[in-house]
C-alpha positions as CSV (number, residue, x, y, z in Angstrom):
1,X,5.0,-12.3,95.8
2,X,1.8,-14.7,95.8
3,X,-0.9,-12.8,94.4
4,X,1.3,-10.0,92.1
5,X,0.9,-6.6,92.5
6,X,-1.8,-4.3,91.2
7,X,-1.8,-0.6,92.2
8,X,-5.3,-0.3,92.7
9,X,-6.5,-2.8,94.9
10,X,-2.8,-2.5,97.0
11,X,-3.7,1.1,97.5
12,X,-7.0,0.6,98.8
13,X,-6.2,-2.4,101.1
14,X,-2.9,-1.8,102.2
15,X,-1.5,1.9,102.0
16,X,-4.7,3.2,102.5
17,X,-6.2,0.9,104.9
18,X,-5.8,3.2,108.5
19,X,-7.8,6.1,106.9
20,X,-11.0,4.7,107.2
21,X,-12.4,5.6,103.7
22,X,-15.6,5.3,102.5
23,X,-16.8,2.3,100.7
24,X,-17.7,4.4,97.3
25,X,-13.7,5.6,97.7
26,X,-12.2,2.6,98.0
27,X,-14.0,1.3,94.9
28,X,-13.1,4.0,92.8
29,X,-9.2,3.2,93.8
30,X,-9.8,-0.6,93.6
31,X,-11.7,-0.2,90.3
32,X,-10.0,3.0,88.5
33,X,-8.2,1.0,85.7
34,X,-10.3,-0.7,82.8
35,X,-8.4,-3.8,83.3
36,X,-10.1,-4.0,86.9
37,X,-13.7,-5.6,86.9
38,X,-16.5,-2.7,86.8
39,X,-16.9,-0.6,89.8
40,X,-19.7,-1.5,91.9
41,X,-20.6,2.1,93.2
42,X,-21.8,5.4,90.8
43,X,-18.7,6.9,92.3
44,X,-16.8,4.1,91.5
45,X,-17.6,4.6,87.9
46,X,-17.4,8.2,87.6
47,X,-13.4,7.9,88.7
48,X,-13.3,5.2,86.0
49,X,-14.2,7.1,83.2
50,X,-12.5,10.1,84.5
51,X,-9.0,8.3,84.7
52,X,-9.1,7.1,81.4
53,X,-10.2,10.8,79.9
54,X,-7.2,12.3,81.7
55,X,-4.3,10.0,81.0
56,X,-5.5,9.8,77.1
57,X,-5.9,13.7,76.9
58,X,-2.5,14.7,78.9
59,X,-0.2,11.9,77.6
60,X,-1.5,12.8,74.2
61,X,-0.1,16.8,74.6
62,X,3.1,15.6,76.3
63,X,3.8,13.3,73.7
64,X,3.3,15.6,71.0
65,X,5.4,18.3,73.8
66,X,8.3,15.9,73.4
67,X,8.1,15.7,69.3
68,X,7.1,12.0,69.9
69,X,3.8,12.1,67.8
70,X,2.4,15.2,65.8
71,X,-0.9,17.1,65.9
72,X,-1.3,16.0,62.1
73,X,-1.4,12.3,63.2
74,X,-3.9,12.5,65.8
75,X,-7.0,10.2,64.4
76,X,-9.5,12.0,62.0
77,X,-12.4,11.0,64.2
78,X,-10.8,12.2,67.1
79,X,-10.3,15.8,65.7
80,X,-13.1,16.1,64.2
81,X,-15.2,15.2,67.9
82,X,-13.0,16.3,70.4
83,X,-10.4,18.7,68.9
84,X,-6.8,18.4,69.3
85,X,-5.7,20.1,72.0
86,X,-5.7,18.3,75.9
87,X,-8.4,21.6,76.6
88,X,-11.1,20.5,73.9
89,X,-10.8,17.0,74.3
90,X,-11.1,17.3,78.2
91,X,-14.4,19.1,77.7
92,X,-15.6,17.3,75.2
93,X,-15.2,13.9,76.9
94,X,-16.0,15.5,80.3
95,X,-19.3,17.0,79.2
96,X,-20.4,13.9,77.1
97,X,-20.1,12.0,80.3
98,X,-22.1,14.3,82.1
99,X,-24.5,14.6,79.4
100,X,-25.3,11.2,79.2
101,X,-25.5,10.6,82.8
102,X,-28.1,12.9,83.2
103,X,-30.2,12.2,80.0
104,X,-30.2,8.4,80.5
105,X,-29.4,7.5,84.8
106,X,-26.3,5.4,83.2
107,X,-22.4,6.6,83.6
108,X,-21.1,6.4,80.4
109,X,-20.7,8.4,76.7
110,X,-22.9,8.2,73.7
111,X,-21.2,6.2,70.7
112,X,-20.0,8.9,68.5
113,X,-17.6,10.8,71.6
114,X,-17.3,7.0,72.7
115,X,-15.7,5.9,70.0
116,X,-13.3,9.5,69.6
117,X,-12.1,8.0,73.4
118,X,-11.7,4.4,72.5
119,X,-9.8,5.7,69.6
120,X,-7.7,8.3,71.2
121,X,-6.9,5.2,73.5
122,X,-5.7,3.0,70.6
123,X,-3.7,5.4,69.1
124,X,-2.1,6.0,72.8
125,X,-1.2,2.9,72.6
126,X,0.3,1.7,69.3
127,X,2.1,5.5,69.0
128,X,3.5,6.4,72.5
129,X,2.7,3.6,75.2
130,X,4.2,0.5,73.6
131,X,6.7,1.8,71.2
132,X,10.5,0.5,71.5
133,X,11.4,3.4,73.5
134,X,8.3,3.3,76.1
135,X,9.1,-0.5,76.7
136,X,12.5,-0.5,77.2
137,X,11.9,2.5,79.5
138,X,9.3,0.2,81.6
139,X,11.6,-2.6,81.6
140,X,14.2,-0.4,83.0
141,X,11.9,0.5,85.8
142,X,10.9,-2.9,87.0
143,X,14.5,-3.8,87.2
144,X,14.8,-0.9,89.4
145,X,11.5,-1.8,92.1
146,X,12.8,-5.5,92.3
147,X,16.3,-3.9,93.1
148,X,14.9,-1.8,95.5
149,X,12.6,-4.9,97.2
150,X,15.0,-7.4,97.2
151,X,17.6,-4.7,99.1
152,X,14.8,-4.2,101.8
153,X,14.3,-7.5,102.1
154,X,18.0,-8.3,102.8
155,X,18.7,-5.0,105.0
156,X,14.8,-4.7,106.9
157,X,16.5,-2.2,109.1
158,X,16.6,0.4,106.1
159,X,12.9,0.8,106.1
160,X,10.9,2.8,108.5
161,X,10.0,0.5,111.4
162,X,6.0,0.4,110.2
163,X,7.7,-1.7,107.5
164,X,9.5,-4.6,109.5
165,X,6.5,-6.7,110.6
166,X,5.9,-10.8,109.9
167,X,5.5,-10.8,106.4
168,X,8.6,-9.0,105.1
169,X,7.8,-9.2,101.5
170,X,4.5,-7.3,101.9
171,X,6.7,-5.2,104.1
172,X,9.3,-4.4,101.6
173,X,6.7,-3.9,98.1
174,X,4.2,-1.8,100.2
175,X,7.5,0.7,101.2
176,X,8.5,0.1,97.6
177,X,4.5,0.6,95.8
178,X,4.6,4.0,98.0
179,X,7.5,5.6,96.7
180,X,7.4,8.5,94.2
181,X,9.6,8.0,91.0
182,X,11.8,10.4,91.9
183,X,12.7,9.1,95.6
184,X,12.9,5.2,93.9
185,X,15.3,6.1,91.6
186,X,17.2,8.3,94.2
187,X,17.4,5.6,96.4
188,X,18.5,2.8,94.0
189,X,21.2,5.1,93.6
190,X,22.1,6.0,97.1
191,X,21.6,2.3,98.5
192,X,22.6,0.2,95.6
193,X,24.8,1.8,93.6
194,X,22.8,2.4,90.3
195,X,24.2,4.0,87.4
196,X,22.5,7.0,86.4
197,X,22.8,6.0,83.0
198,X,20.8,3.2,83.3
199,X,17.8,5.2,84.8
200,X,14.7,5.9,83.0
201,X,15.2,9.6,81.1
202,X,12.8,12.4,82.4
203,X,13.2,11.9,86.3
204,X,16.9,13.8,87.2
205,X,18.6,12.8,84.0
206,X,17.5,14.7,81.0
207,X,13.6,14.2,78.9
């Protein structure tokens, strides 16, 4: 599709178009991800720095839930300034944003919690995001959404009618980009046939 597809800015300018949101909403779903140019709005911010505390605190417990990485390997400066545990870290990152928010009129952290987060993020990512297991899982899914889009786009008449305007291709990724994991992988099964097997683990095959 011209253009790609980035969850954020889809969300805000196509799924979510009809509701009307506020301008300060809409940037904070446009904007979320660090990948995104900065928010424009305070609001916009706040969700930015909030997103990246709560995916680097919870994926951190599940991943040492699911005996993927172990409390002893979790960086020294990240113990030693915001504990271990998805509860300290969650305060302290939370409360350092706050913090500094009020003491200097800027959303952001001071550089000592600032770097515990930028290095919580880094070890995210070389121990649970991109190793073997993690990618081949992602791979796994894409195969599945194109699948799924490229069905739609053959048989229209299997979306809901909202779905079937001009430009089936937006038509077909927007039902697509809405779906929960769960009722995508469900319906590449029903509709297309897919082996279980070749699903990604964790969502109605086993963790």
């Amino acid at each position: 599709m011209e253009g790609g597809y980035d969850h954020g800015p889809w969300g805000a300018d196509v799924v979510l178009t009809s509701l009307n949101l506020t301008a300060q909403t809409l940037d904070g779903i446009r904007n979320h991800s660090w990948s995104r140019p900065a928010p424009s709005t305070v609001e916009g911010e706040i969700v930015s720095w909030a997103d990246r505390i709560a995916y680097c605190a919870h994926d951190l417990e599940d991943a040492i839930y699911a005996g993927i990485v172990e409390v002893g390997d979790i960086p020294e400066v990240v113990r030693e300034v915001a504990g271990v545990t998805r509860r300290q870290q969650l305060a302290t990152f939370i409360n350092g944003v706050i913090d500094t928010t009020a003491r200097t009129g800027v959303v952001g952290l001071d550089a000592v919690t600032a770097e515990a987060l930028a290095e919580l993020r880094r070890f995210n990512y070389e121990r649970i995001y991109t190793r073997p297991e993690s990618v081949a899982q992602s791979v796994t899914v894409v195969k599945v959404l194109r699948a799924l889009v490229d069905h739609y786009l053959e048989h229209p008449a299997a979306m809901p009618e909202e779905y079937r305007d001009e430009d089936l291709v937006r038509g077909a990724v927007t039902y697509v980009g809405g779906m929960t994991d769960r009722f995508a992988f469900e319906r590449a099964k029903h509709l297309l046939g897919w082996d279980p097997k070749r699903l990604p683990r964790g969502i109605g095959r086993g963790a």
